[in-house]
N, C-alpha and C positions, 0 to 999 in steps of 0.2 A: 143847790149850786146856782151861782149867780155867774154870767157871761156879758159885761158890759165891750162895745166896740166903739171904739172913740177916736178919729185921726190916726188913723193906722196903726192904731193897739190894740190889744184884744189883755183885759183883765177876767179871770176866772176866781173868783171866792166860792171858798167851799166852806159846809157848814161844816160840824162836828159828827153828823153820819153820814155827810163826803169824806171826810178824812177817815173814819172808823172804815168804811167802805172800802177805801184805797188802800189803806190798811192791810184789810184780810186779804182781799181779791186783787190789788196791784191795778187794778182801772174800776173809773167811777163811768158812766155817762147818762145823756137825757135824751130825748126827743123831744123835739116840737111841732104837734101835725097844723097844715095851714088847711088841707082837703086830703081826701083821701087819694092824692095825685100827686101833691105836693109835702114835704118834711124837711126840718133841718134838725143834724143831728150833731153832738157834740160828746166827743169821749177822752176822757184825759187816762193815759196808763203810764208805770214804772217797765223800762225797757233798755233792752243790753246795748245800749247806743255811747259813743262818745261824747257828743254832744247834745242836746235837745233839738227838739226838730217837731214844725208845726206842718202841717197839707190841710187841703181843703180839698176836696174831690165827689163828687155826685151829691150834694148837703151835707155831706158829713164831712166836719172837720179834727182834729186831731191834733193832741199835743203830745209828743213822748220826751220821757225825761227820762235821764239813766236811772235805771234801777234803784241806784246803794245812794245815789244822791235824793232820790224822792225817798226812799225808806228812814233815809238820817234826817232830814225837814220836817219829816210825819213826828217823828219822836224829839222833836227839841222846841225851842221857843221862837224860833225864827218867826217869823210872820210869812215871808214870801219866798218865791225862787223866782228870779227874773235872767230873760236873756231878750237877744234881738236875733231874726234872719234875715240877711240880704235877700232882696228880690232874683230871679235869675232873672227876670228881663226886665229891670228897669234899676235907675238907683236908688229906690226907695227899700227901707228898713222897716220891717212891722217887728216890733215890740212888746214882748209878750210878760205878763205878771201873772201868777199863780200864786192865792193868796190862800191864809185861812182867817176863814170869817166868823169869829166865836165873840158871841157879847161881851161890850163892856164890863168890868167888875168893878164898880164905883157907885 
């Protein structure tokens, strides 16, 4: 899994055993330790929401996407699911991509 953050976006690519992953179990995630004090963590899951919906809260941040819509994306050619959140205090949009990341065939 690759997490790039770039001007208030957050791009998430997944490989082909993040996707298998998501797959079985409906959430992939990773850690990254900086000391044994410090961690950011990162979990993406399929979940009974209407809309998609991103938090960040103690290093871990989180993305959930309805259920039947990440299980129909897993199984088809699509490449990505994108959406945006309003800020609740400011008026800025962070803009979120969820991709899959499977090599070129060329």
């Amino acid at each position: 899994m690759k997490i790039r953050f770039h001007n208030n976006s957050i791009r998430v690519r997944l490989s082909e055993a993040d996707i298998s992953k998501l797959k079985d179990e409906k959430t992939v995630a990773t850690t990254t330790v900086f000391s044994p004090y410090s961690s950011i963590s990162f979990e993406l899951n399929g979940w009974q929401l209407d809309s998609p919906n991103v938090t960040f809260e103690e290093g871990k941040l989180i993305i959930q996407i309805n259920v039947d819509l990440l299980s129909n994306w897993l199984d088809n050619d699509e490449e990505g699911i994108y959406f945006e959140k309003a800020s609740e205090f400011n008026q800025q949009v962070l803009k979120i991509a969820v991709e899959k990341d499977f090599p070129c065939k060329h």
